[in-house]
MIGULUM-81784 format. One line per field, with one value per residue: z, y, x of N, C-alpha, C in turn; chain. Coordinates in steps of 0.1 Angstrom, whole numbers, plus 5000, padded with zeros to 4 digits. Example, Ala and Ser with C-alpha at 12.3 -4.5 7.8 and 13.67 -1.06 7.14 Angstrom:
<sites>
nw = 5078, 5071
nv = 4943, 4978
nu = 5132, 5128
caw = 5078, 5071
cav = 4955, 4989
cau = 5123, 5137
cw = 5078, 5079
cv = 4967, 5000
cu = 5132, 5129
kette = A, A
</sites>
This chain:
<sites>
nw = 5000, 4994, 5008, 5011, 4999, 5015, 5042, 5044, 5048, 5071, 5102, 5129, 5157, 5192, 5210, 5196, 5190, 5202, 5211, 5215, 5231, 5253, 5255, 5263, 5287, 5304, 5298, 5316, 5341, 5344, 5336, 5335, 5333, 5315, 5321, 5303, 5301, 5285, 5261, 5234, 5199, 5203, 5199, 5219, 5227, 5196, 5195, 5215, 5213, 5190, 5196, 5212, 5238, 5256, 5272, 5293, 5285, 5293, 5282, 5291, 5280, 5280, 5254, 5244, 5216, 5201, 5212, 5203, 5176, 5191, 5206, 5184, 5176, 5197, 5196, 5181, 5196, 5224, 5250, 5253, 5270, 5267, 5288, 5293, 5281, 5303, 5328, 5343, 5376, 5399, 5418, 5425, 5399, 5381, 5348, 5329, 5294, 5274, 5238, 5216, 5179, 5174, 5186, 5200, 5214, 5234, 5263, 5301, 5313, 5300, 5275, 5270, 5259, 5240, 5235, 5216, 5197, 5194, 5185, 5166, 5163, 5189, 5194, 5206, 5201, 5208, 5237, 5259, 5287, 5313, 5328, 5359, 5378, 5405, 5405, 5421, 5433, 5404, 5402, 5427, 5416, 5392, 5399, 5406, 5419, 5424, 5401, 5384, 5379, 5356, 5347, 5320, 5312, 5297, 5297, 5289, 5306, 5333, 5349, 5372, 5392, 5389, 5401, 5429, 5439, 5443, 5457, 5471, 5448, 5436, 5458, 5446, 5422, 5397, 5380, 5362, 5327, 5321, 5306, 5305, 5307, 5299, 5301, 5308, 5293, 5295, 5315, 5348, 5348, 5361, 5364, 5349, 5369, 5393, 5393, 5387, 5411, 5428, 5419, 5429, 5458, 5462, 5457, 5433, 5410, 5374, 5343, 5319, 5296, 5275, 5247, 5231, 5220, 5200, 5193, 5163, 5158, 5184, 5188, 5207, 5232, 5241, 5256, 5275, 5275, 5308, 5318, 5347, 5375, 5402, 5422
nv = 4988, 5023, 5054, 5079, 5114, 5136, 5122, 5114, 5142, 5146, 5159, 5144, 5133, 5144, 5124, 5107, 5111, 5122, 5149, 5162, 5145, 5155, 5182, 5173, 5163, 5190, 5207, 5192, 5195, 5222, 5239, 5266, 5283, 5277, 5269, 5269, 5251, 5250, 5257, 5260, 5268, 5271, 5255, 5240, 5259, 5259, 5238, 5235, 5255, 5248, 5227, 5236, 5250, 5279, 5292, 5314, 5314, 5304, 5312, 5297, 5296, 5288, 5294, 5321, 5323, 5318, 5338, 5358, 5352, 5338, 5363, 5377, 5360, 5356, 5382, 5378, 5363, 5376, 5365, 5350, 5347, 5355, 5349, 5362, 5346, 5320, 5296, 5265, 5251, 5244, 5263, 5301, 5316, 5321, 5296, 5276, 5264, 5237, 5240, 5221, 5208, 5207, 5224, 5220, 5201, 5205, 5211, 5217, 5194, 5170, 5154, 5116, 5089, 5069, 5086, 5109, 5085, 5077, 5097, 5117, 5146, 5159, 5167, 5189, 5222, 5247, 5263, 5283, 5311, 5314, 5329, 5317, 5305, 5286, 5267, 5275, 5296, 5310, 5311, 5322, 5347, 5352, 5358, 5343, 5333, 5322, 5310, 5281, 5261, 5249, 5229, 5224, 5208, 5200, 5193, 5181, 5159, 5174, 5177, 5167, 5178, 5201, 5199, 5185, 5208, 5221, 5225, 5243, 5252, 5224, 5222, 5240, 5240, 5222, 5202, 5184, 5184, 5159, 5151, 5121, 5095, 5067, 5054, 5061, 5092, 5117, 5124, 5122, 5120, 5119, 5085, 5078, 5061, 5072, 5096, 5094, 5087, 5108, 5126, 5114, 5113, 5142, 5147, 5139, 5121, 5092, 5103, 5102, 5083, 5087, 5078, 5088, 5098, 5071, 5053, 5043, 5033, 5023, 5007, 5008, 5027, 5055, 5081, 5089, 5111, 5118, 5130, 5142, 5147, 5164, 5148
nu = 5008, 5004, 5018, 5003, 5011, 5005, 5004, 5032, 5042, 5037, 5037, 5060, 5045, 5042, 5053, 5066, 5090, 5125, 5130, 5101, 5092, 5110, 5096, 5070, 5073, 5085, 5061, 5045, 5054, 5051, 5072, 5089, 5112, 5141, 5178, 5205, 5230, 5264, 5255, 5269, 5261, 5235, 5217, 5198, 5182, 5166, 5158, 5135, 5118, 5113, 5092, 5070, 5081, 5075, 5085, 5113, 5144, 5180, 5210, 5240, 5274, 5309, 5327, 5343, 5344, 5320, 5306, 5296, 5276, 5261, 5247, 5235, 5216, 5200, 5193, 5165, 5148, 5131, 5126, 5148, 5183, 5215, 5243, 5274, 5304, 5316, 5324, 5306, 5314, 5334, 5342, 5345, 5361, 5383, 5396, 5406, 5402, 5403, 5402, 5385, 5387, 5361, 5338, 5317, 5326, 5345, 5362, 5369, 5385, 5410, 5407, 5401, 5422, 5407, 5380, 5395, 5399, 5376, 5360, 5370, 5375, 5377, 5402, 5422, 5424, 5432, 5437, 5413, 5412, 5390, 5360, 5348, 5322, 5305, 5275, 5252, 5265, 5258, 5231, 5221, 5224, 5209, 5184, 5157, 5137, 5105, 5102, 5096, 5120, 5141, 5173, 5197, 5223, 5251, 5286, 5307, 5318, 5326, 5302, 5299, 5311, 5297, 5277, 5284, 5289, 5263, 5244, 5224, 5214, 5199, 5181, 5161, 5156, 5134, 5136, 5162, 5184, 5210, 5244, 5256, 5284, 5294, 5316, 5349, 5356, 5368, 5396, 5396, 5366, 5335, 5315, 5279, 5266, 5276, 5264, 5234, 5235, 5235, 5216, 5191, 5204, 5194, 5166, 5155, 5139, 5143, 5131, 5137, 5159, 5180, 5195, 5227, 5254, 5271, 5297, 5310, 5337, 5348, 5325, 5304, 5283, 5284, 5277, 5250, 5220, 5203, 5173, 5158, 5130, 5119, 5093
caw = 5000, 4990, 5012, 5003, 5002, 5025, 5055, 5044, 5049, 5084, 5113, 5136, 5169, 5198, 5219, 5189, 5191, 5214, 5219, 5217, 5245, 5264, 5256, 5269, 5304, 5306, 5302, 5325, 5353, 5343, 5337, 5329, 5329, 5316, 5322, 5295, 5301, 5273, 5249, 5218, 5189, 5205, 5197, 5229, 5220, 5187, 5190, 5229, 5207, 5179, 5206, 5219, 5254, 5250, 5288, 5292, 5283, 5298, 5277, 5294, 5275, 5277, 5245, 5239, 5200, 5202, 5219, 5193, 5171, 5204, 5211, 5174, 5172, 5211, 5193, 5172, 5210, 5232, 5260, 5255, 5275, 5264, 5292, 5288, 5282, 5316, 5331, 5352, 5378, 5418, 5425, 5417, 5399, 5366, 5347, 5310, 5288, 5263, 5228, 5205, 5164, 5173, 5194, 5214, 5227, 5243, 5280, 5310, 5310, 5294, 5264, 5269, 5244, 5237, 5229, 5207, 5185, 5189, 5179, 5165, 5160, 5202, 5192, 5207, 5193, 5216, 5252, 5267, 5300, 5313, 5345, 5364, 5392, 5415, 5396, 5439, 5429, 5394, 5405, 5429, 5411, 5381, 5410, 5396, 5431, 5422, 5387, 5381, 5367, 5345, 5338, 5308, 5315, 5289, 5302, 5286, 5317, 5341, 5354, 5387, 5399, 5392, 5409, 5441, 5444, 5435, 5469, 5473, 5434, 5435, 5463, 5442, 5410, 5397, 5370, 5348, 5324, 5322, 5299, 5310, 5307, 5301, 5304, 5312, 5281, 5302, 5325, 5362, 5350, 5368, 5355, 5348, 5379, 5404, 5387, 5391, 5422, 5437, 5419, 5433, 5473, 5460, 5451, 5415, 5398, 5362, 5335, 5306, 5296, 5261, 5238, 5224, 5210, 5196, 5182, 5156, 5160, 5194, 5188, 5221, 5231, 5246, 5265, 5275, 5282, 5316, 5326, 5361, 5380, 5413, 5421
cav = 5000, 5032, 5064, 5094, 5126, 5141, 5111, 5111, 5153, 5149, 5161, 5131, 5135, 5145, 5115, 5098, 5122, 5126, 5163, 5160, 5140, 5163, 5189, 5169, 5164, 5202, 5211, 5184, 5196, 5236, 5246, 5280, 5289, 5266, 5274, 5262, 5248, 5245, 5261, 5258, 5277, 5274, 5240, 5238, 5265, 5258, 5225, 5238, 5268, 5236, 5217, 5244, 5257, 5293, 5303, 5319, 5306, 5317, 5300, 5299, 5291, 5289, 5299, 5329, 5322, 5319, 5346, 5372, 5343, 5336, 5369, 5379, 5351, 5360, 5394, 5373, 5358, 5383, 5352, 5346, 5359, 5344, 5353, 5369, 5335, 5314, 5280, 5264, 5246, 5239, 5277, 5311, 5327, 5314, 5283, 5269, 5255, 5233, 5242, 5215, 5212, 5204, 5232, 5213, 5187, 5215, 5209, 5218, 5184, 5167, 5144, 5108, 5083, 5063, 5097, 5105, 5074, 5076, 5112, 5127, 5159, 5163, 5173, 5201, 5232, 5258, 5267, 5299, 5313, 5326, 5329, 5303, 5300, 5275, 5268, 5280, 5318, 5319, 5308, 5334, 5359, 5350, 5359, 5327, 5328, 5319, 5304, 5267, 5262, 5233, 5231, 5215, 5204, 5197, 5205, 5176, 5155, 5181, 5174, 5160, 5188, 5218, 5196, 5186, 5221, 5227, 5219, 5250, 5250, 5217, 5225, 5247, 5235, 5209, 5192, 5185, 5171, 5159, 5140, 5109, 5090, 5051, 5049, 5075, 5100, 5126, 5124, 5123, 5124, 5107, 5081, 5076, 5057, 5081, 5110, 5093, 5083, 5121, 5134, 5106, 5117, 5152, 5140, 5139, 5104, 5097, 5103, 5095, 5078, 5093, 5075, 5103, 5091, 5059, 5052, 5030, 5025, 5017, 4998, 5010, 5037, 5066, 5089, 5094, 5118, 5115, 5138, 5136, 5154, 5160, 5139
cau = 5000, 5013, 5014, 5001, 5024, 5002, 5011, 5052, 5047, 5027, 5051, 5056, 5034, 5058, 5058, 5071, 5103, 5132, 5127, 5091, 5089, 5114, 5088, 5059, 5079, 5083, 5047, 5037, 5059, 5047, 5086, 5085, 5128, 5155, 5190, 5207, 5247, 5269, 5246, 5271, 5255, 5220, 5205, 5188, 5170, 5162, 5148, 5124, 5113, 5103, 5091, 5067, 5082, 5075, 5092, 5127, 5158, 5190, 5220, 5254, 5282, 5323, 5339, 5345, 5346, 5307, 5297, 5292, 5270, 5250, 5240, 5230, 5205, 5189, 5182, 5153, 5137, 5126, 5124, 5165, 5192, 5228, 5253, 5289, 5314, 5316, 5319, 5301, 5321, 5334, 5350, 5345, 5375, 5391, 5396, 5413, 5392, 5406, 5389, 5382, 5387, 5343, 5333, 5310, 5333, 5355, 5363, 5382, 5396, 5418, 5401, 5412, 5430, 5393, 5375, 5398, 5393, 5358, 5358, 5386, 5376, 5377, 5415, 5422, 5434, 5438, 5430, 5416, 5413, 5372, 5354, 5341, 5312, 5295, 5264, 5245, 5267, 5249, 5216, 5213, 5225, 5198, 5171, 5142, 5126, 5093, 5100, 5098, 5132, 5150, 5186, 5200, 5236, 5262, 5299, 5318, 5330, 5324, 5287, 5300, 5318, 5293, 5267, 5287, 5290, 5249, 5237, 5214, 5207, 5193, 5168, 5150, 5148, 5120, 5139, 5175, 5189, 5226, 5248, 5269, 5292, 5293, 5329, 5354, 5360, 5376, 5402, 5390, 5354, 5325, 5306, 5265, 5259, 5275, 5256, 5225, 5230, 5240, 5207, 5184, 5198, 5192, 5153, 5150, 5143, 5148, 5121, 5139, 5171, 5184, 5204, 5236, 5264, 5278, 5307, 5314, 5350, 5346, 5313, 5297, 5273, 5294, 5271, 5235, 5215, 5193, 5163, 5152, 5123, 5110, 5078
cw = 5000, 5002, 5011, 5013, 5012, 5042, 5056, 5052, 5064, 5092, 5127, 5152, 5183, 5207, 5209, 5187, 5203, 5221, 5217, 5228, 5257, 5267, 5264, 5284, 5307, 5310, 5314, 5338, 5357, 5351, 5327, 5328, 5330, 5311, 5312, 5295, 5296, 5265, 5235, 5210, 5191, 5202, 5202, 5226, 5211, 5187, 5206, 5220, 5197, 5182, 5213, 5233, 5246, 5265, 5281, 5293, 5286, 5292, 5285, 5286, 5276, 5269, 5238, 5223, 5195, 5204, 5211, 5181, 5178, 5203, 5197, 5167, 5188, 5206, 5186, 5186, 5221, 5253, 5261, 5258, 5271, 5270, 5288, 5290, 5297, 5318, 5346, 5361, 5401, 5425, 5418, 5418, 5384, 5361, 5331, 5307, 5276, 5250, 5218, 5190, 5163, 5184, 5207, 5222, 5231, 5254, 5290, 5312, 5299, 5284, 5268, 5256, 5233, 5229, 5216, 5193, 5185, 5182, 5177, 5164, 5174, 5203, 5196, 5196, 5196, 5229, 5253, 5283, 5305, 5326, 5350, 5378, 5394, 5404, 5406, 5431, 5414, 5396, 5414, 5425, 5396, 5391, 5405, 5408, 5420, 5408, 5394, 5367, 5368, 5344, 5330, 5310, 5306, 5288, 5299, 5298, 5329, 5352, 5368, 5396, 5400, 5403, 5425, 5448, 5443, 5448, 5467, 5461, 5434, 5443, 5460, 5430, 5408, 5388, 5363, 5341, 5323, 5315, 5304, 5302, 5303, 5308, 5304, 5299, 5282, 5315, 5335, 5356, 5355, 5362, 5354, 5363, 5389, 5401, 5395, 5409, 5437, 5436, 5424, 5450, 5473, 5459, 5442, 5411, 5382, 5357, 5323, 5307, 5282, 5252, 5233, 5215, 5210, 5189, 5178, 5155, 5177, 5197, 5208, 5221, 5242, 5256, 5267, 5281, 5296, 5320, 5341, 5367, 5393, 5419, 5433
cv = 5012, 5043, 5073, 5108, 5135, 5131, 5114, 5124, 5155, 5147, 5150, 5137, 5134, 5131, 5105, 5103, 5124, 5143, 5168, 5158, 5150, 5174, 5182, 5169, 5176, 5210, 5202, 5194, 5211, 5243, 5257, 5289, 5277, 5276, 5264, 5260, 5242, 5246, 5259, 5271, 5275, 5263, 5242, 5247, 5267, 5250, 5227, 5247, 5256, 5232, 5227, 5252, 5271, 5298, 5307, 5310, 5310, 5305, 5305, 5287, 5299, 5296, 5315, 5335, 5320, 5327, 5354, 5363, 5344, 5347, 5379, 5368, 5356, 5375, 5387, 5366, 5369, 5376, 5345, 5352, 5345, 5356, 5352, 5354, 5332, 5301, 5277, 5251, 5246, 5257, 5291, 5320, 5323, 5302, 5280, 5261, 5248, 5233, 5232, 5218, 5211, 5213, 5226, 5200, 5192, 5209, 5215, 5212, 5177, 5155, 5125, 5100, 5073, 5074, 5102, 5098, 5079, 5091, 5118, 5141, 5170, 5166, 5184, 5212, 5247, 5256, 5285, 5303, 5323, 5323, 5317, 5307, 5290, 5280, 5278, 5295, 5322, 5319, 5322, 5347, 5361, 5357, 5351, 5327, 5331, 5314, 5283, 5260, 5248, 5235, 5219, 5214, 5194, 5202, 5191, 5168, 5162, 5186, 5172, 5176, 5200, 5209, 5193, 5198, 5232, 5221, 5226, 5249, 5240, 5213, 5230, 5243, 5223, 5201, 5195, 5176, 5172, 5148, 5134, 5100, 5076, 5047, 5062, 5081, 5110, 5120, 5131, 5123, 5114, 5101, 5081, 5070, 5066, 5091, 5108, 5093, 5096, 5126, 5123, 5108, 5129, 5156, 5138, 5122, 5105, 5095, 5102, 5094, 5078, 5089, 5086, 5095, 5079, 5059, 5038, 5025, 5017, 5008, 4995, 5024, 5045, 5078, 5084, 5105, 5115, 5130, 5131, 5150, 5154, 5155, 5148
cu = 5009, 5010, 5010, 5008, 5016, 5008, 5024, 5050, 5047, 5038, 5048, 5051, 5049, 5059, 5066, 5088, 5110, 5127, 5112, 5087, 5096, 5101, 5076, 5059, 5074, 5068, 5044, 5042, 5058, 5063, 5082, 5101, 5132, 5169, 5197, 5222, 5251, 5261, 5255, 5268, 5241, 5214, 5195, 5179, 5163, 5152, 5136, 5120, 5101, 5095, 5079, 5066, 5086, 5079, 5110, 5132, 5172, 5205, 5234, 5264, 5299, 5329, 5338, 5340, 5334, 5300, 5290, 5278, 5255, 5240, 5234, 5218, 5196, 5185, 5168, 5147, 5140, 5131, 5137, 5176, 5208, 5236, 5266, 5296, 5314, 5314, 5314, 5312, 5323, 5339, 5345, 5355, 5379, 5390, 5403, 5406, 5400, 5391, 5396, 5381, 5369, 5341, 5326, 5314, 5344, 5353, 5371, 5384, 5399, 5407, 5407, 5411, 5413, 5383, 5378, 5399, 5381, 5354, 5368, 5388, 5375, 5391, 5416, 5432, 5440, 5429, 5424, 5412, 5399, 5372, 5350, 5335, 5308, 5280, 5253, 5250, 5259, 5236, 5211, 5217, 5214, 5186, 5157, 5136, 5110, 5088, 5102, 5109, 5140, 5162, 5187, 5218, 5246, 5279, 5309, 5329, 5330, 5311, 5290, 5303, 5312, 5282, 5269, 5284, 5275, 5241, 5219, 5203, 5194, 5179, 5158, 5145, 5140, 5128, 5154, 5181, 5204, 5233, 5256, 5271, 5290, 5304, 5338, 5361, 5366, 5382, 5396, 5372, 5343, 5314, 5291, 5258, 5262, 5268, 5240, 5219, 5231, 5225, 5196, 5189, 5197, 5173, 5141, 5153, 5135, 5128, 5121, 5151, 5171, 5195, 5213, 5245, 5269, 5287, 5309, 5324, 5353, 5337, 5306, 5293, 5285, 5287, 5253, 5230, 5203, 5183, 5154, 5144, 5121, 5095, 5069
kette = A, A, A, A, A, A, A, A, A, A, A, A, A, A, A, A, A, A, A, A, A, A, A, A, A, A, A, A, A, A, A, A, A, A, A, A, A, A, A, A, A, A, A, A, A, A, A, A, A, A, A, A, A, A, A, A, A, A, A, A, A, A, A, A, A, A, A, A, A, A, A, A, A, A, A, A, A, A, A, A, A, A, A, A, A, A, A, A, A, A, A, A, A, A, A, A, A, A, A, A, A, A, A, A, A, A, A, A, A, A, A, A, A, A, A, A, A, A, A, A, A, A, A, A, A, A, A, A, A, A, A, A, A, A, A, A, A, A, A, A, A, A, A, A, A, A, A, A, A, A, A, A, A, A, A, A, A, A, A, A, A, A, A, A, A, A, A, A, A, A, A, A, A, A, A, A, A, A, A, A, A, A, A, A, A, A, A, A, A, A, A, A, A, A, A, A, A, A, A, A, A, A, A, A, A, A, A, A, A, A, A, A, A, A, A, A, A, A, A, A, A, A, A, A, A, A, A, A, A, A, A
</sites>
């Protein structure tokens, strides 16, 4: 039986969709700000905009070499604020970011030898030197009392260390998501189960477990993404 070009054209229904479904979470849980870490060149907010979350979006991102990009596309959303270069992390004061020939697999640690294979273009190619806060010092300096706020956490290896340090953070917000690990792709970095198991005595459990990368020369799945809520 054939399909007709109207069926092929028909946009697939969101639960059929990874970021559909994120979206579906969101409403459920009436998140109204997501903080967005490790924004890149704005994904996250391309595809929540697609997805219909029409609350604020506050992207923080590291490199420098983005910023000017960033904040000439937040002129077109009213609802987007993209903070001056910064990482998120255990201190507030400085920090070296190794920058990647792939922008978004930059880090402040070291790449290890497995990564590499599995992604080569996690090569670095220069460092630079930006701010860094405690995720608790940006939170209250954002002032969200009385919002129902999400973070989105993408920091390359570095998830453990802003969250240790995310005590107070984590008491307020309702939901986040955060990418891990399977196996260690940065030096010193912590894997999937201790993550979960810091935001589970924090008292967020998961609501979805997100397939990310695979690599084929390694023939194993390389990260996931997890979203977890408060019930």
């Amino acid at each position: 039986m054939k399909l007709s070009l109207k069926k092929l054209k028909r946009k697939p229904k969101p639960h059929k969709t990874r970021d559909g479904k994120i979206g579906i979470t969101l409403t459920a849980h009436n998140i109204d700000t997501i903080i967005d870490i490790g924004a890149n060149i704005g994904q996250t907010r391309d595809l929540l905009r697609e997805n219909g979350f029409n609350g604020d979006i506050i992207s923080v991102e590291p490199l420098p070499s983005l910023q000017d990009m960033l904040q000439e596309k937040a002129k077109t959303d009213p609802k987007w604020q993209v903070l001056e270069p910064l990482a998120l992390g255990d201190h507030n004061g400085e920090c070296e970011i190794n920058i990647s020939e792939s922008s978004d697999m930059s880090s402040l640690l070291p790449a290890s030898k497995e990564l590499i294979t599995a992604l080569p273009r996690t090569n670095v190619t220069g460092k630079a030197t930006i701010p860094m806060k405690t995720l608790n010092t940006l939170y209250q300096e954002l002032n969200l009392e009385n919002k129902r706020v999400f973070i989105k956490m993408d920091t390359q290896g570095y998830e453990m260390k802003i969250l240790e340090c995310a005590k107070e953070t984590l008491d307020k917000i309702i939901g986040i998501q955060v990418e891990m690990s399977l196996f260690p792709l940065y030096e010193g970095e912590v894997l999937f189960d201790e993550v979960i198991a810091l935001l589970k005595q924090n008292g967020f459990t998961p609501h979805m477990l997100i397939e990310t990368n695979f690599s084929r020369k390694l023939k194993r799945q390389l990260q996931i993404d997890g979203i977890f809520f408060k019930d």
